[in-house]
N, C-alpha and C positions, 0 to 999 in steps of 0.2 A: 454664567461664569464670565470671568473678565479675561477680556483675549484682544489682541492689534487687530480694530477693524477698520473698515475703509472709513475716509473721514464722512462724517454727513454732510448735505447740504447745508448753507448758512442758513435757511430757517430751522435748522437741529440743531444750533448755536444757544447757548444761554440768551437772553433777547437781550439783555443788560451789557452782553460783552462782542458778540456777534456783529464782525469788520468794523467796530470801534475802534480796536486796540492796535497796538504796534504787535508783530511778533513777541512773543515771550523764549525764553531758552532755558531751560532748567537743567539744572545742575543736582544730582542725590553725592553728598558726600556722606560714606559709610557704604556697605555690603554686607553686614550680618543676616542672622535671620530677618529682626524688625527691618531692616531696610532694604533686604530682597522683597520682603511680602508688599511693602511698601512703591519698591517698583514697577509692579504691575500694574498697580493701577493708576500709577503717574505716566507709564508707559501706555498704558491702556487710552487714557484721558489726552494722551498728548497726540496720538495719532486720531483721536476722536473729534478736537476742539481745534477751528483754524488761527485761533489766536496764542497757540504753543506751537515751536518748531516740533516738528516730529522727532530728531532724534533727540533721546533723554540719557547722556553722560551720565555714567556709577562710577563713584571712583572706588576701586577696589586694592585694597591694600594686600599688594599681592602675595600668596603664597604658592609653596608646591605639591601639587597631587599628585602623587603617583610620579613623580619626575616630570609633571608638566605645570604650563603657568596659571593660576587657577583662572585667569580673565582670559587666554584662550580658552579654556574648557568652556565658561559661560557664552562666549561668543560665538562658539561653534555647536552649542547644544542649547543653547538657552535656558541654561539650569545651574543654579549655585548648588554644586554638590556635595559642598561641606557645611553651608548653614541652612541650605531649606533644600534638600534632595525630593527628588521626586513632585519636583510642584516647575511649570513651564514658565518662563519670565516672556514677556512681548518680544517681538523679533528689533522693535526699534531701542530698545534697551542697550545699552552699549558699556562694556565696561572698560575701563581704560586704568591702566596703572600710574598713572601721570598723573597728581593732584592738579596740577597749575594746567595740563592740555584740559581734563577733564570741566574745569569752571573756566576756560579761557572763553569769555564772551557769553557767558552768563548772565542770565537779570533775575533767575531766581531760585536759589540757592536751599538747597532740603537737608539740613545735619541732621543725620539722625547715625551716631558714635557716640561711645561711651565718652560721656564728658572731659575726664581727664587725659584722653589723646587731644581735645583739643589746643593746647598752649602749643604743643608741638607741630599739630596739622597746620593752623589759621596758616603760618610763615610760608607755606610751602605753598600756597596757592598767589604768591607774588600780584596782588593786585591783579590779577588776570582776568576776573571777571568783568560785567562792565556796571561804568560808572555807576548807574540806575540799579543794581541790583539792590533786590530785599531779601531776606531770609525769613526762613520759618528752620523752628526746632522741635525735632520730636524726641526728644534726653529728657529723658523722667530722672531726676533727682536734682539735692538743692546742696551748696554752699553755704557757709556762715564766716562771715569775719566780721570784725568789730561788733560782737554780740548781737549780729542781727542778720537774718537770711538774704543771702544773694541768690538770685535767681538765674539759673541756666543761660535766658534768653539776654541776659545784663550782661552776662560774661561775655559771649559772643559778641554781643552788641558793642563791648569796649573793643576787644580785637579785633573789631572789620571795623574799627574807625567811627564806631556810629551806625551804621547800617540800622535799618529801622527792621526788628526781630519780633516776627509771630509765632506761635507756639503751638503745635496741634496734641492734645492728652485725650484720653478716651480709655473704655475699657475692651481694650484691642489685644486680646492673645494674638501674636503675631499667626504662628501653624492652623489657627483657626480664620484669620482674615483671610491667611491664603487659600483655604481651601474655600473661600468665595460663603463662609456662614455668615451672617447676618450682623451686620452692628452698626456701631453709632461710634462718630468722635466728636471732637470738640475744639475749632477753632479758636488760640484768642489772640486780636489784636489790637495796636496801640489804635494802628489808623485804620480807620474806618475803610477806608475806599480800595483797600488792600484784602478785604475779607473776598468779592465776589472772583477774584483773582485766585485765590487759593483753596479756595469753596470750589472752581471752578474745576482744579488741579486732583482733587483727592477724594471730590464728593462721587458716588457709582452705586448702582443701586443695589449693593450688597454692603457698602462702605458710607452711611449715611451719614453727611458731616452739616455741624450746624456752627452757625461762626457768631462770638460774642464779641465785644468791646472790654475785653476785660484777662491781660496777659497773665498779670500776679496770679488771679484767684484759678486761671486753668491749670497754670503751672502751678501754685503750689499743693495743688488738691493730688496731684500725680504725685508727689514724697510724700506726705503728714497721711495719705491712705494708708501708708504700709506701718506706720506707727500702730494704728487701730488695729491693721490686720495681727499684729503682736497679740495683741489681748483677744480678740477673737481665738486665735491657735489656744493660747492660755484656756477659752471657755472648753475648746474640745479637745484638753488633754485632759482635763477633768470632768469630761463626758456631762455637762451642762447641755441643756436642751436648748431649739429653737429662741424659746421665750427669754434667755438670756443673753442668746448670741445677739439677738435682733436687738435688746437693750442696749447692749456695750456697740452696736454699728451708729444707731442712732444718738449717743451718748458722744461718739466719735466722733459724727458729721459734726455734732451744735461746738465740737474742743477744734476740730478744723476750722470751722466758719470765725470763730473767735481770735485763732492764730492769726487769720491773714487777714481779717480789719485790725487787729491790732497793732502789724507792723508794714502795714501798705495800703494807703488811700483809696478811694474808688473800687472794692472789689464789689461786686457786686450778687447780692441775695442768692438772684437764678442764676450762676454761674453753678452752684451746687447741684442744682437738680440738673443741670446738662450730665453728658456721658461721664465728662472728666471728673464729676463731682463722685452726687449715691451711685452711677454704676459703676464705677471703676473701683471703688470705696466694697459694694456686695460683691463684686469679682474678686477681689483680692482678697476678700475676709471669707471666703467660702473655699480657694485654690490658689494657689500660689505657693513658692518658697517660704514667703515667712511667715505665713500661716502655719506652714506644713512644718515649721524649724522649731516654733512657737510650743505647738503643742507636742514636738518631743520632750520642748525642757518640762512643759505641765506634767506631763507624764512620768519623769524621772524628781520630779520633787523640786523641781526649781530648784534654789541654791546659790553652788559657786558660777561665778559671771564666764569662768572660762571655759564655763561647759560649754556657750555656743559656739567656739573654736571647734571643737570635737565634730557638734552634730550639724556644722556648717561642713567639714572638710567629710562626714560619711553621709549625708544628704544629698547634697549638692552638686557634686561632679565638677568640682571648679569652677561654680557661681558662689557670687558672693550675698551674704545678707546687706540689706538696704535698710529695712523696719529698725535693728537694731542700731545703727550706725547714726539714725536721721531722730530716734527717740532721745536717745546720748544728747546729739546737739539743740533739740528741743529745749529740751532740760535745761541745756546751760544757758541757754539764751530766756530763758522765762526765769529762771534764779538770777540770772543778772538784772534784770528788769523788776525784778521781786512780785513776779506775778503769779510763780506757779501753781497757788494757791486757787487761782482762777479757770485752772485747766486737773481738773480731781482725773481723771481718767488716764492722761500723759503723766500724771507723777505717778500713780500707782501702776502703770505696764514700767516703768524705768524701777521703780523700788521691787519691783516683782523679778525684773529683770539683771538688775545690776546691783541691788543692796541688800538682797537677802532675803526677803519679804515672801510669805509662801502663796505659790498659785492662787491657794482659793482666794486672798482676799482681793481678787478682781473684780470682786461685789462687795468690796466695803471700802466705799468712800462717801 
């Protein structure tokens, strides 16, 4: 399991980074579940590796438990009690309510918050970090403007000025990482020489992380999954077997791999078979929300489109769907381009979804 231990010796150093580098200082902006489970083993990593300060800054957007501040309750327990109770954070873990103390002298910066907090977070951390910082993003979902997808890590990258922004996607249930089960993510970055740095950060040998050259295609496999996961749910409200589900995933992957050479240069093949590709992609279409949202509409006969308001708001518990929201702009963005016709699998989960079109025909196109 992953826990603050003493640092090792420099030959227990990655050999690549070991008294090479200058100190690093990292910064996690966010504290939910993903970015509690997430801390530990940055925290873990960072009392581990002498090329990371030990203390690792959360900024926590603070609220009240019980009439207390929830970042003293983390600081005096080392346990987020409200998004991952019962699982220990490292003792060098620090939460701090103060966006701008929390990244003051930072070089490397971990978002992992619901994307739309960010326009309003970036301002609040006033330049405080330092000059040299780089970010990585771990915000599964995507933007579209001007009929063409914007990417998480682009957005970011506008509001820090430029900052040069890596991206880690995987098929990571956060309460499953935490409790130290087995998996795989998927690093991807612009610059090359910034991978063994962040590989360096989150890779543990319960959390096995592999780093590509390739931002777009990590990032966009982590939204366009949950499109497919739609029609998956579709195969098992209509109680369709293995042999069909395994059809419509693979059917998926080849309409994902098509999406993102089509509106982004250099992604590249293997990017798909990393974690953030098929495993995140069989994760999702076997469990998840909009799987699980998916095949209540199958069940109930498909139909009106505002059915998934219903079995979003009695599913869900005040999460929102993603597959539906990210198929919508699919859509529009391959009819503006006039290519929809190229991707048979995303127009019939959207006609199934949004025009009327009945479950079963997720096997005729």
């Amino acid at each position: 399991s992953i826990s603050s231990t003493p640092r090792p010796r420099p030959s227990d150093q990655p050999p690549q980074l070991a008294l090479t580098m200058p100190t690093e200082k990292v910064a996690i902006i966010g504290s939910g579940n993903w970015g509690s489970a997430i801390a530990r083993i940055v925290g873990a990593n960072c009392a581990r590796h002498d090329m990371f300060d030990t203390t690792v800054e959360m900024w926590v957007f603070e609220e009240q438990i019980d009439g207390k501040n929830l970042t003293e309750i983390i600081n005096e327990t080392h346990e987020n009690v409200k998004y991952l109770p019962g699982v220990k954070l490292p003792e060098n873990v620090h939460a701090e309510p103060n966006l701008e103390k929390a990244v003051t002298g930072a070089t490397l910066l971990v978002f992992v918050l619901p994307h739309q907090f960010l326009p309003r977070t970036v301002p609040n951390m006033k330049g405080a970090y330092a000059p040299n910082a780089r970010g990585i993003s771990l915000i599964k979902g995507i933007e579209f403007e001007d009929s063409k997808p914007m990417l998480i890590s682009d957005l970011i990258k506008k509001s820090m000025g430029g900052m040069d922004i890596s991206v880690l996607m995987g098929a990571n249930v956060a309460n499953e990482v935490a409790q130290d089960q087995f998996c795989e993510s998927t690093v991807g970055t612009k610059d090359a020489a910034n991978g063994p740095v962040w590989k360096a950060l989150f890779d543990a040998p319960t959390f096995r992380v592999n780093v590509v050259n390739d931002v777009p295609g990590v990032e966009l496999c982590g939204a366009l999954k949950n499109v497919v996961a739609i029609g998956a749910g579709f195969c098992d409200g209509l109680e369709y077997g293995g042999n069909t589900k395994a059809a419509i995933i693979r059917i998926g992957l080849e309409e994902m791999q098509l999406f993102c050479s089509t509106f982004y240069e250099g992604v590249q093949p293997g990017t798909f078979f990393e974690s953030c590709g098929v495993a995140d992609l069989i994760t999702t279409c076997f469990g998840g929300r909009n799987r699980k949202c998916a095949e209540a509409f199958a069940k109930q006969g498909g139909g009106d489109p505002a059915a998934w308001d219903k079995i979003e708001a009695d599913m869900l518990n005040g999460q929102k769907l993603q597959g539906t929201i990210t198929a919508k702009d699919v859509l529009t963005v391959l009819n503006k381009k006039g290519i929809a016709d190229k991707f048979p699998l995303f127009s019939k989960i959207h006609q199934i979804a949004f025009e009327g079109a009945p479950p079963e025909e997720i096997v005729s196109f």
